[in-house]
Backbone as a chain_set.jsonl record, in Angstrom:
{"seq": "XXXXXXXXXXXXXXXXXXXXXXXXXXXXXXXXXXXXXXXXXXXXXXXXXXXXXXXXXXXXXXXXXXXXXXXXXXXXXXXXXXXXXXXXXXXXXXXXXXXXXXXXXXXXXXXXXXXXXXXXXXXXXXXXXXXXXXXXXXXXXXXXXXXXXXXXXXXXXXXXXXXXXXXXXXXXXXXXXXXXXXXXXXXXXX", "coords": {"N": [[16.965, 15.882, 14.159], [17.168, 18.843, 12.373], [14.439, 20.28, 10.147], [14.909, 21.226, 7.691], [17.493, 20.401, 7.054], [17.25, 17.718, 6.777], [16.271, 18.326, 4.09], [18.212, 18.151, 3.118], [19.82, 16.176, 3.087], [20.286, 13.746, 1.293], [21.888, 14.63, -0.483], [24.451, 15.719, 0.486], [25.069, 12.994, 1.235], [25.874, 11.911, -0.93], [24.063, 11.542, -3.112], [22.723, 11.873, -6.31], [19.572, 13.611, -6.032], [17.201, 14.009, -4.408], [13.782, 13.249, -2.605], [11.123, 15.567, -2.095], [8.4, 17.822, -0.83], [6.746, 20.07, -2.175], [5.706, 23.012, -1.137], [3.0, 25.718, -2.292], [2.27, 29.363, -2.48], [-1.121, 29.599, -1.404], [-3.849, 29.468, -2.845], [-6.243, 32.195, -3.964], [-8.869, 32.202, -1.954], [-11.114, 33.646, 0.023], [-13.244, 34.131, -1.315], [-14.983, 31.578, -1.687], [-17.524, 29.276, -0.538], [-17.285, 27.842, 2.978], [-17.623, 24.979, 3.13], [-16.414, 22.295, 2.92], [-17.84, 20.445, 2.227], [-19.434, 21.174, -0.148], [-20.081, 20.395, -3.242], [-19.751, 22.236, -5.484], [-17.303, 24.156, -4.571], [-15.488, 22.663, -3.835], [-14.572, 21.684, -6.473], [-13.849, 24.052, -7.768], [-11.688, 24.859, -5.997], [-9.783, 23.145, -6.436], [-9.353, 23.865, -9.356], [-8.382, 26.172, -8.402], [-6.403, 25.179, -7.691], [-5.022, 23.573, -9.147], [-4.162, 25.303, -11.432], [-2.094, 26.971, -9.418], [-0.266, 24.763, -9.384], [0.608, 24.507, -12.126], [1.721, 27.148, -12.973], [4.091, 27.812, -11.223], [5.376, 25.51, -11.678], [6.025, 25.305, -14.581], [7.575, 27.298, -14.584], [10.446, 26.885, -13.788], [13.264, 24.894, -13.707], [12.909, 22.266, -16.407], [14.975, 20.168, -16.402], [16.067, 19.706, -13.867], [14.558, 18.847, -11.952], [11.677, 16.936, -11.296], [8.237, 16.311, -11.221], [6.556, 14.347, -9.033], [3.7, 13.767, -7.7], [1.12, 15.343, -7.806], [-1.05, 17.409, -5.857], [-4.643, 17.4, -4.769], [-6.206, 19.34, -3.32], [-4.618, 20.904, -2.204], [-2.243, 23.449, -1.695], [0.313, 22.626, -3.993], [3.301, 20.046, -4.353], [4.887, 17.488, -4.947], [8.013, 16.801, -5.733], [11.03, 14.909, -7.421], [14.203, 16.453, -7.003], [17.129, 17.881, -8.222], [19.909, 19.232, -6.513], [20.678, 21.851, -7.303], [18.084, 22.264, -8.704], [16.772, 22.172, -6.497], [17.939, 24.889, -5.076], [16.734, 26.547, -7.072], [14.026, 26.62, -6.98], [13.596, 26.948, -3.893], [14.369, 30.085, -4.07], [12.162, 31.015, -5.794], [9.285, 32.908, -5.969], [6.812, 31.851, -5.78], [6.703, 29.453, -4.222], [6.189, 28.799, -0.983], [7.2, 26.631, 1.309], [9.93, 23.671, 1.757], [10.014, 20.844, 1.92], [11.129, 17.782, 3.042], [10.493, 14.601, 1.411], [8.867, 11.648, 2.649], [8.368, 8.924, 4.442], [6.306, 8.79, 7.27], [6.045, 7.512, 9.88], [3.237, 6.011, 12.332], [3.587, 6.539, 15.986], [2.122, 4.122, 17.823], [1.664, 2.64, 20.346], [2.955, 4.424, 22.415], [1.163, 6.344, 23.02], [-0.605, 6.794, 25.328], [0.385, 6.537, 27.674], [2.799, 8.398, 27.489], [1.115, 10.446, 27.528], [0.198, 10.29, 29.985], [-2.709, 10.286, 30.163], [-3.933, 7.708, 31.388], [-4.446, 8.125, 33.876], [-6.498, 10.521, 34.016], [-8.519, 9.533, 32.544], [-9.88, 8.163, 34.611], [-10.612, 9.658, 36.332], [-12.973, 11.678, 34.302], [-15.187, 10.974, 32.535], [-16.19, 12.156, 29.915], [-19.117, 12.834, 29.538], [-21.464, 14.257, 27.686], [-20.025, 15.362, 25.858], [-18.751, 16.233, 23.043], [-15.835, 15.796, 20.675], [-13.819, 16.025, 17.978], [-11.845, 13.935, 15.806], [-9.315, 14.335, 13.817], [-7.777, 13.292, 11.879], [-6.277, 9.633, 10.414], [-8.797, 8.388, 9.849], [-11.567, 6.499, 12.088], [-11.709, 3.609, 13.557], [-14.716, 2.69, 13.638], [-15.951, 0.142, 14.548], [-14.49, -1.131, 16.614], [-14.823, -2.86, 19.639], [-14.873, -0.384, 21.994], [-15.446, 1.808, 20.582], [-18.013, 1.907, 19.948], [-18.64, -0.2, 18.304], [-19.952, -0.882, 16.544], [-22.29, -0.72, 13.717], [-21.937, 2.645, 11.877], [-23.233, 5.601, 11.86], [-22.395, 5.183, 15.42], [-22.935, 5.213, 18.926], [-21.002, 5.54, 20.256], [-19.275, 7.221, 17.579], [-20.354, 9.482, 16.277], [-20.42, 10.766, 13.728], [-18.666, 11.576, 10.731], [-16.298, 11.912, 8.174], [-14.46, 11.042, 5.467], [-11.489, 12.981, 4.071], [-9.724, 11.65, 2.381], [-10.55, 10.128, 0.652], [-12.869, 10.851, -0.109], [-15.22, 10.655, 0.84], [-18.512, 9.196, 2.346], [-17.729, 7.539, 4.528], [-15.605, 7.242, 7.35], [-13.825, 4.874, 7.973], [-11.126, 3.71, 9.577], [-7.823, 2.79, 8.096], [-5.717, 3.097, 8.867], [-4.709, 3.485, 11.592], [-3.901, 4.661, 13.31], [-5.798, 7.101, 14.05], [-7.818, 5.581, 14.889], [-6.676, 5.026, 17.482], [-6.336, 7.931, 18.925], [-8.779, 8.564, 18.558], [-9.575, 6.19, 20.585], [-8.111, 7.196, 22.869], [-9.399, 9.123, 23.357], [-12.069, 9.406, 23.46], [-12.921, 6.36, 24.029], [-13.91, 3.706, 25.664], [-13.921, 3.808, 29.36], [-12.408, 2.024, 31.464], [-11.35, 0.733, 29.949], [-8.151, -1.099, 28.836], [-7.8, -0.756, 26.029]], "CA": [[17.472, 16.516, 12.964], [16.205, 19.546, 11.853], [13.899, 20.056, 8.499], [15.639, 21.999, 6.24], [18.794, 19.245, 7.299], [16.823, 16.556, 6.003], [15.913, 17.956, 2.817], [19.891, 17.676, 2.605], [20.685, 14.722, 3.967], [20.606, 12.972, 0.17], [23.544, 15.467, -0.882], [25.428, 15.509, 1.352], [25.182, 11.328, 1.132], [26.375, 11.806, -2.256], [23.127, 11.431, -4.06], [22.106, 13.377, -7.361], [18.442, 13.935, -6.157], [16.562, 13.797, -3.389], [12.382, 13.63, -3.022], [10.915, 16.543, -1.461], [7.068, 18.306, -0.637], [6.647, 21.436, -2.19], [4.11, 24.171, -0.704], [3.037, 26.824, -2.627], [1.414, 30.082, -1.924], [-2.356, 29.398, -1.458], [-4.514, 29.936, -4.261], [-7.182, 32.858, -3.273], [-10.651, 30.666, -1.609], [-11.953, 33.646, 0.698], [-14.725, 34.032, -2.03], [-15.763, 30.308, -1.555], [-18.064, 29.005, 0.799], [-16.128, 27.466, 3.796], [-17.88, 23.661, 3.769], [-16.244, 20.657, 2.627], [-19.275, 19.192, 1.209], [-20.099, 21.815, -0.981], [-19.128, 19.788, -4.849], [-18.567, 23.04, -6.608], [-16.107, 24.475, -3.984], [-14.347, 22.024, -3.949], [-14.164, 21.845, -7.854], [-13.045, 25.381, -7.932], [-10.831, 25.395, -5.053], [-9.337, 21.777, -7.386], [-8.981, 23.943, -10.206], [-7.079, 27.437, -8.354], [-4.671, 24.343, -6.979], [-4.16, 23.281, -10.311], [-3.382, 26.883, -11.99], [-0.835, 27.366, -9.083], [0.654, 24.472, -9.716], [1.297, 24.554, -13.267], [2.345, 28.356, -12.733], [5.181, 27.331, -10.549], [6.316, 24.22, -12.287], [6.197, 26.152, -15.762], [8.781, 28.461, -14.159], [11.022, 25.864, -12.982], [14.082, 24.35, -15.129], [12.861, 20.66, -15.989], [16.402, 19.632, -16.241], [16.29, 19.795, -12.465], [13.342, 18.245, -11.406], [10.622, 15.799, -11.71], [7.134, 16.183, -10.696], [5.962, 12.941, -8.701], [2.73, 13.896, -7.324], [-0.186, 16.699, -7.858], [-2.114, 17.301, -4.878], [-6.106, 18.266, -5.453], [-6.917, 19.921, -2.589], [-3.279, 21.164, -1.184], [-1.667, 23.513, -3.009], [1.797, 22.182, -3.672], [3.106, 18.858, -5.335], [6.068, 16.588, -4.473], [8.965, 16.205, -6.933], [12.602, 14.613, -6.881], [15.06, 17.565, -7.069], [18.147, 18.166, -8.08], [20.621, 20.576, -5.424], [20.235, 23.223, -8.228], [16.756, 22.423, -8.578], [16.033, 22.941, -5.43], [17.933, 25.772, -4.792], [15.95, 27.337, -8.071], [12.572, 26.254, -6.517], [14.316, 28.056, -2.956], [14.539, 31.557, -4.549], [10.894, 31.109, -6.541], [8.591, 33.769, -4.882], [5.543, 31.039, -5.369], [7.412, 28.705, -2.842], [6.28, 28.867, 0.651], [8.322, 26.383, 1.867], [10.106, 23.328, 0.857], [9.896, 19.536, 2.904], [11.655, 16.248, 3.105], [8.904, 13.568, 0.845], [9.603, 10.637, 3.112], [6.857, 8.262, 4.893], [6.765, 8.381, 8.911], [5.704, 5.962, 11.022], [2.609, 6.492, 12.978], [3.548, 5.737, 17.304], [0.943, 4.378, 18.452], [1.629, 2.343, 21.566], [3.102, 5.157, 23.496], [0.441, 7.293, 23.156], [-1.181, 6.622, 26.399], [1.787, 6.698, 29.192], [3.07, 9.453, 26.808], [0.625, 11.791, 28.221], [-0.478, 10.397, 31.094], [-4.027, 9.57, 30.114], [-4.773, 6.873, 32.297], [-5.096, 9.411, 35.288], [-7.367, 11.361, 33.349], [-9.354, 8.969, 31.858], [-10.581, 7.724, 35.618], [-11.369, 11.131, 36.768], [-13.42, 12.153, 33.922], [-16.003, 9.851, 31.483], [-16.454, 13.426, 28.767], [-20.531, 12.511, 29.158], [-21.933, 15.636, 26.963], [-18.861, 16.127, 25.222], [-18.63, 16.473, 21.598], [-14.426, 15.718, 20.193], [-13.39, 15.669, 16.57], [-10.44, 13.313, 15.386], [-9.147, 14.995, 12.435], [-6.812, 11.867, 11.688], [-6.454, 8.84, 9.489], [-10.372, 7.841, 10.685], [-11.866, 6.046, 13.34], [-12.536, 2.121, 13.333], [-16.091, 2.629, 14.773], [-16.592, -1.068, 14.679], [-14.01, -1.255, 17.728], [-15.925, -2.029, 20.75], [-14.779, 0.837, 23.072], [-15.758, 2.969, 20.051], [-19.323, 1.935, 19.277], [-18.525, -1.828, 18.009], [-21.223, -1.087, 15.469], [-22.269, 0.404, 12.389], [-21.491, 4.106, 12.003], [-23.072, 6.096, 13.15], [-23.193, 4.61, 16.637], [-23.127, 5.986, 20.17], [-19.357, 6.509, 20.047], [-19.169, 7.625, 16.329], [-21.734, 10.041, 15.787], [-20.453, 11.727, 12.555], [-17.896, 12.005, 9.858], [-15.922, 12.021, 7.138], [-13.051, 10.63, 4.723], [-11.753, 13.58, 3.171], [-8.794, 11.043, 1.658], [-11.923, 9.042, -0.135], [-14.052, 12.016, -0.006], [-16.787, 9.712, 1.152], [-18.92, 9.702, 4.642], [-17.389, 6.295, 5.561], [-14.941, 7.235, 7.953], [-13.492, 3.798, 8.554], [-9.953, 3.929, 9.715], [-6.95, 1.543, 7.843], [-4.279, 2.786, 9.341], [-4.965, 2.69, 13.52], [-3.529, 6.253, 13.933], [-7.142, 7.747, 14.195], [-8.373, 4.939, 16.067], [-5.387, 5.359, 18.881], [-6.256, 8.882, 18.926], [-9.756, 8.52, 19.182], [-9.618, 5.698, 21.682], [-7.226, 7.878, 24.015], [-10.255, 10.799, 23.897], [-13.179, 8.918, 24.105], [-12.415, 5.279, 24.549], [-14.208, 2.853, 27.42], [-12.631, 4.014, 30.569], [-11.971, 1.048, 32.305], [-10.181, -0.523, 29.173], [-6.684, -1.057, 27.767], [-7.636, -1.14, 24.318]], "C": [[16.506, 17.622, 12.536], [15.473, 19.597, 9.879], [14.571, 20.451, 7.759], [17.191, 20.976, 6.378], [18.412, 18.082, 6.529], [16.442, 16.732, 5.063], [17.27, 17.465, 1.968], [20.51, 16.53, 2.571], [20.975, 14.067, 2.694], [22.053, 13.377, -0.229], [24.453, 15.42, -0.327], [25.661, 13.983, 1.525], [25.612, 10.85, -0.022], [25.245, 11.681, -3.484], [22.435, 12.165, -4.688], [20.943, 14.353, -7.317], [18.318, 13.765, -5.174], [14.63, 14.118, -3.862], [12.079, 14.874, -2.025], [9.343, 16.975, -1.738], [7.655, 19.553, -1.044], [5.541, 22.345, -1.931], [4.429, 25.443, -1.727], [1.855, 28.249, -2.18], [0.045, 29.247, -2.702], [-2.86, 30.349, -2.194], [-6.012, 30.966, -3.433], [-8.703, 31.896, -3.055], [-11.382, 31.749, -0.614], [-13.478, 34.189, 0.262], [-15.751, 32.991, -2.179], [-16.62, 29.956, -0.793], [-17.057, 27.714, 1.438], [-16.537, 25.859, 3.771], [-17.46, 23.29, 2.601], [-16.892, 20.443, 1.887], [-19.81, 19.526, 0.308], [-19.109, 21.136, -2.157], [-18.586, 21.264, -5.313], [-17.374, 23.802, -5.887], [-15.191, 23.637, -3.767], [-13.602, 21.844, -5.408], [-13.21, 23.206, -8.384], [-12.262, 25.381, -7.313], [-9.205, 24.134, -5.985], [-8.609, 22.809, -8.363], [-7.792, 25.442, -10.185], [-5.832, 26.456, -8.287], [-4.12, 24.249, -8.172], [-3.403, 24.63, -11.34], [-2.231, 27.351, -11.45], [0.018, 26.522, -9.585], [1.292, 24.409, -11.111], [2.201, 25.922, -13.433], [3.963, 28.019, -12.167], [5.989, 26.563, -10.824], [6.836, 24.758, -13.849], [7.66, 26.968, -15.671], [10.058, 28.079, -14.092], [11.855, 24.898, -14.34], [13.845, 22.736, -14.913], [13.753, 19.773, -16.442], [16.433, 19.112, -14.779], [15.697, 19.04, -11.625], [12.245, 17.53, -12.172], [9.285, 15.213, -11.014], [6.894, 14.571, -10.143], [4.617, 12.621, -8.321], [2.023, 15.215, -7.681], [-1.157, 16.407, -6.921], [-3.631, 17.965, -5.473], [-6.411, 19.094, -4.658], [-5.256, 20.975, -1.626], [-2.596, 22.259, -2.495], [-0.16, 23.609, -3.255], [1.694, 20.936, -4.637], [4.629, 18.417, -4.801], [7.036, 16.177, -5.913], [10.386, 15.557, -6.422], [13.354, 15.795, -7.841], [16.738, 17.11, -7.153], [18.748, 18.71, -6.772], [20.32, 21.586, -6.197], [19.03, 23.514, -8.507], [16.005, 22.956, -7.175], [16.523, 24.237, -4.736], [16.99, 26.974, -6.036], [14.52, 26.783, -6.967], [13.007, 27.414, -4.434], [13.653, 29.546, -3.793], [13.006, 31.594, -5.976], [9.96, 31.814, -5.702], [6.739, 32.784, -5.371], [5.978, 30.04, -4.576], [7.432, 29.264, -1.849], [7.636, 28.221, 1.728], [8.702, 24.945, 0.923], [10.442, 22.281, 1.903], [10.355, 18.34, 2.437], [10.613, 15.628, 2.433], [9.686, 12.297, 1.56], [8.193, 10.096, 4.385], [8.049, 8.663, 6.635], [5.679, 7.754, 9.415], [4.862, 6.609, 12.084], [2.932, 5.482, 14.856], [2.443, 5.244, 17.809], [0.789, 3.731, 20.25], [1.794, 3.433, 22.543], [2.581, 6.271, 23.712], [-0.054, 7.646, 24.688], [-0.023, 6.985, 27.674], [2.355, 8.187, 28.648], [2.247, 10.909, 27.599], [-0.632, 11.557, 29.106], [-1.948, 10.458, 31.262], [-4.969, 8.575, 31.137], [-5.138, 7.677, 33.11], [-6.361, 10.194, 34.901], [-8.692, 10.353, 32.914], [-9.87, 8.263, 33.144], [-11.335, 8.854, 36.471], [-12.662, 11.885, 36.096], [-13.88, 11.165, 32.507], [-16.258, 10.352, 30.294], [-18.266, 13.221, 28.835], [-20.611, 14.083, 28.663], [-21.229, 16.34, 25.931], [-18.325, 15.502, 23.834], [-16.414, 16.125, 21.436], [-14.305, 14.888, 18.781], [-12.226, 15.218, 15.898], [-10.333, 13.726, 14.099], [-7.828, 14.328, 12.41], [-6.437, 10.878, 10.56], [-7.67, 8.167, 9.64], [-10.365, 7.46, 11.45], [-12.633, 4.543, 12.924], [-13.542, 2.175, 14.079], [-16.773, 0.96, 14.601], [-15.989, -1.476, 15.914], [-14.671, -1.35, 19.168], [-15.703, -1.318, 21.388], [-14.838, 1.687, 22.213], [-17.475, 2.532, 19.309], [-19.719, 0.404, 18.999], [-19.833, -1.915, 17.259], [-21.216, -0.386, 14.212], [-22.038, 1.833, 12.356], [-22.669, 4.645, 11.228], [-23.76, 5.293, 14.111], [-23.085, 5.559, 18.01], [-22.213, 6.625, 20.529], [-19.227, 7.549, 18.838], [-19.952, 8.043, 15.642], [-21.634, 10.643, 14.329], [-18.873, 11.403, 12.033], [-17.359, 11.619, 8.844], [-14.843, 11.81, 6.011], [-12.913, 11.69, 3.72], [-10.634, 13.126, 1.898], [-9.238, 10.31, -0.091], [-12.605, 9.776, -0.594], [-15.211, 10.844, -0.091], [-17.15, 10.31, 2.532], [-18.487, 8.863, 5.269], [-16.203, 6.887, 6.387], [-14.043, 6.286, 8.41], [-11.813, 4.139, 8.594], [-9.073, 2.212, 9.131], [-5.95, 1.407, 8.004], [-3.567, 2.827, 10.81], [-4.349, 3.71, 13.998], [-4.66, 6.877, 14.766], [-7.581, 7.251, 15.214], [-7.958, 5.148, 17.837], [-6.159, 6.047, 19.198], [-7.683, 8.803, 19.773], [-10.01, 7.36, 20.501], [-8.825, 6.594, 23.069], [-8.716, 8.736, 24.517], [-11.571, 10.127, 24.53], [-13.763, 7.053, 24.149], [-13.249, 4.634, 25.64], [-13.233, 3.616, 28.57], [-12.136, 3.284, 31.574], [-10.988, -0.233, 31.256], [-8.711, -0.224, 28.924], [-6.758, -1.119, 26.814], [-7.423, 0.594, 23.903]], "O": [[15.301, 17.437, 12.364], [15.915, 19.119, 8.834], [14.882, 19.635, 6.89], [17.93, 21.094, 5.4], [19.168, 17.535, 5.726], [16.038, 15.711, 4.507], [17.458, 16.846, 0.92], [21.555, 16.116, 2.069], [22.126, 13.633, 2.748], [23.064, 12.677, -0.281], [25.464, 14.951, -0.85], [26.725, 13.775, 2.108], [25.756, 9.65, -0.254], [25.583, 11.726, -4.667], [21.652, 12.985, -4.208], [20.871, 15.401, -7.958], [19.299, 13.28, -4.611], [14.182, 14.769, -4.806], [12.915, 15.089, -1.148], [8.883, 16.563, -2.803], [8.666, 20.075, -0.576], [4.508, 22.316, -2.601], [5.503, 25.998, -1.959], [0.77, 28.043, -1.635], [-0.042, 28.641, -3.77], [-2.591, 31.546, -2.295], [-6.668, 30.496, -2.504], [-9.327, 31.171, -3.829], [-12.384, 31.224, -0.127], [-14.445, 34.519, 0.949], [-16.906, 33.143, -2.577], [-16.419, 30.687, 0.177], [-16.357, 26.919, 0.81], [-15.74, 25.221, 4.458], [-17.853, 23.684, 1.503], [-16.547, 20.215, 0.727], [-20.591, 18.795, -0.301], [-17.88, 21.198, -2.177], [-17.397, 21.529, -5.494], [-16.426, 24.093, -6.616], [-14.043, 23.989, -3.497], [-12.379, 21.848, -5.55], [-12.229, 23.272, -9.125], [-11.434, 26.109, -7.859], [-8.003, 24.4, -6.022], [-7.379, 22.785, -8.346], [-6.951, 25.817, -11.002], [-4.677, 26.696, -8.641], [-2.994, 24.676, -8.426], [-2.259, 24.676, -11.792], [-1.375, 27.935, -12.115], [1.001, 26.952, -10.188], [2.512, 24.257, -11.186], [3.305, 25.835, -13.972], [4.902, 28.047, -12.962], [7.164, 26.623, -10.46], [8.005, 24.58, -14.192], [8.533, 27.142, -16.521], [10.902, 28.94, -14.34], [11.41, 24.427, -15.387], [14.217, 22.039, -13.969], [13.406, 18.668, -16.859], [16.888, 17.98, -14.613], [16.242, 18.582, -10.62], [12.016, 17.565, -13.381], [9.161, 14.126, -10.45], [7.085, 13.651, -10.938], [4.201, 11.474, -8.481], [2.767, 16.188, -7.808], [-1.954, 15.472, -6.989], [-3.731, 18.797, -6.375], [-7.098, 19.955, -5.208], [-5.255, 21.526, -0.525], [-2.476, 22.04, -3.7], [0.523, 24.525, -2.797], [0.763, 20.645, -5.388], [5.366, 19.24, -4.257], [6.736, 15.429, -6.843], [10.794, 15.662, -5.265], [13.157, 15.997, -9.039], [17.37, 16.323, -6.447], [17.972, 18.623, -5.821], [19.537, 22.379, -5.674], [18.655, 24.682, -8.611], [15.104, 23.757, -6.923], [15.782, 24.758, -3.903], [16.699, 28.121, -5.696], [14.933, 26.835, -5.808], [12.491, 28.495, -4.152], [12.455, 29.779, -3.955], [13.125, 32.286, -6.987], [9.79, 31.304, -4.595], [5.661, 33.338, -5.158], [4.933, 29.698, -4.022], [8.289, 30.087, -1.526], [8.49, 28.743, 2.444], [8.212, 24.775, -0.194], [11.145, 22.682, 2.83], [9.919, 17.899, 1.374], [9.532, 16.076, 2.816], [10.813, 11.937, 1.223], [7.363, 10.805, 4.955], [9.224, 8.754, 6.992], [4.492, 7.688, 9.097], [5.326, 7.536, 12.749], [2.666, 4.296, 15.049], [1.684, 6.071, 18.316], [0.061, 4.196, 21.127], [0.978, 3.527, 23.461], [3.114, 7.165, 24.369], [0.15, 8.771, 25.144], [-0.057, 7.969, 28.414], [2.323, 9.115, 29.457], [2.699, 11.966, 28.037], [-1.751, 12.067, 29.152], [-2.433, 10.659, 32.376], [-6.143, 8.633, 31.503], [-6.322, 8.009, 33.082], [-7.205, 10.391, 35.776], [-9.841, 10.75, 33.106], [-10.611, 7.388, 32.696], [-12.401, 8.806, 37.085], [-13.396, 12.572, 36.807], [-13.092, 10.744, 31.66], [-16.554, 9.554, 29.404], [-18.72, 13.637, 27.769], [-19.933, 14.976, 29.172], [-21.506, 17.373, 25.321], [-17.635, 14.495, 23.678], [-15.82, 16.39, 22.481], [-14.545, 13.712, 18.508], [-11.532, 16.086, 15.368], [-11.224, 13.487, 13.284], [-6.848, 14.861, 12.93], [-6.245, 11.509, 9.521], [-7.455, 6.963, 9.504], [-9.357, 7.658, 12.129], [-13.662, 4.347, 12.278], [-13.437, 1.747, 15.228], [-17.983, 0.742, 14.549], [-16.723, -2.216, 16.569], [-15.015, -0.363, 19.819], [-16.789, -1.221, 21.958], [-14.33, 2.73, 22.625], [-17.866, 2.946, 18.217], [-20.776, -0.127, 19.338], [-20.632, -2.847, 17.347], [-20.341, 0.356, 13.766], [-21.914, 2.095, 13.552], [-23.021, 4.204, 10.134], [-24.897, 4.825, 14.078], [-23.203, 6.773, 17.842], [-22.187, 7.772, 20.977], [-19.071, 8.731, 19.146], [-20.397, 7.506, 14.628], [-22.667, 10.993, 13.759], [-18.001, 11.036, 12.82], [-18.019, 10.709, 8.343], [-14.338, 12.897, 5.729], [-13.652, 11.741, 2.737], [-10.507, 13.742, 0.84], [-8.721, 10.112, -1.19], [-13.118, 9.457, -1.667], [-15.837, 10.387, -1.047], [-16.707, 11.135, 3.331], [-18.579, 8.938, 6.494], [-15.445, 7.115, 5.444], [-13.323, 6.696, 9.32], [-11.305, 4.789, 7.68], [-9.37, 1.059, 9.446], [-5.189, 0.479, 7.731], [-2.452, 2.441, 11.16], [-4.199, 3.734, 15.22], [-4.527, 7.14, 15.962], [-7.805, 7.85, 16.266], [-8.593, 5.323, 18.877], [-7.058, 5.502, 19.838], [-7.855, 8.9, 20.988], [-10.699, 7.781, 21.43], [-9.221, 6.408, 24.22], [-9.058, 8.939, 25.682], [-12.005, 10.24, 25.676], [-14.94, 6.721, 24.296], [-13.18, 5.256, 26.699], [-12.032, 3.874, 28.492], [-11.492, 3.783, 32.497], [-10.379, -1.281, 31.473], [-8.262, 0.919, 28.84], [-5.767, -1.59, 26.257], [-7.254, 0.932, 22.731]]}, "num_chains": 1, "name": "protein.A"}
């Protein structure tokens, strides 16, 4: 099904509303410095998000719609929409684009056969080689990822930017997959 089908799919099912992701243009940041870790860029970059979004929602008939979320770091926000609402939010020149709000389901078994990994993963061990899971974390207590405290030999570095902490611990086994596929034992099935 394509996206812009599924923001429909409620209406067309007969139902008054539907939930939906809204993006909006990005708030200007190339005056910021570019790291993460820096507190006040992130505070500032917190407070352009919040200026767009009130800009945008301000605009916006709240007959129509009904904020559900405010992102901090994203700049956008998730509401349930009318059809008229969302065609008003459509034709708003601070609307990038405009997305289905609806959970999906992370695969994780068929990662591996999926793309043919095993072959790969007997040919080549990565010794020297740096790879960054930018995921839901990494269970570095797993033994084919370290099976220790973090940082260990697998899990040299990183970062929850969900938590904004340094624990990295993964709770939802996406990350882990991910990172087990890359750098994983190579003689295991886990």
């Amino acid at each position: 099904m394509k996206r812009h089908e599924s923001v429909l799919r409620d209406f067309v099912e007969g139902r008054s509303t539907t939930r939906v992701i809204v993006n909006l243009l990005r708030p200007f940041t190339s005056d910021l410095p570019r790291h993460c870790t820096d507190a006040q860029r992130r505070r500032t970059l917190r407070e352009r998000v919040r200026a767009a979004q009130k800009t945008a929602i301000r605009r916006m008939d709240a007959t129509k719609f009904r904020v559900t979320n405010r992102f901090d770091y994203i700049s956008g926000f998730s509401a349930e929409v009318t059809l008229e609402g969302l065609n008003e939010m459509l034709e708003s020149d601070d609307v990038v684009s405009i997305e289905k709000d609806e959970i999906l389901k992370a695969h994780l078994a068929q990662g591996m056969p999926l793309i043919n990994a095993a072959v790969t993963r007997t040919m080549y061990d990565g010794a020297g080689v740096a790879i960054a899971i930018c995921d839901t974390g990494i269970d570095y207590t797993h033994p084919n990822l370290g099976g220790d405290d973090f940082p260990n030999n697998k899990v040299i570095g990183g970062y929850d930017t969900g938590d904004d902490d340094a624990d990295p611990m993964d709770f939802n086994g996406h990350g882990t997959c991910c990172a087990g596929i890359a750098a994983g034992e190579i003689d295991s099935d886990d």
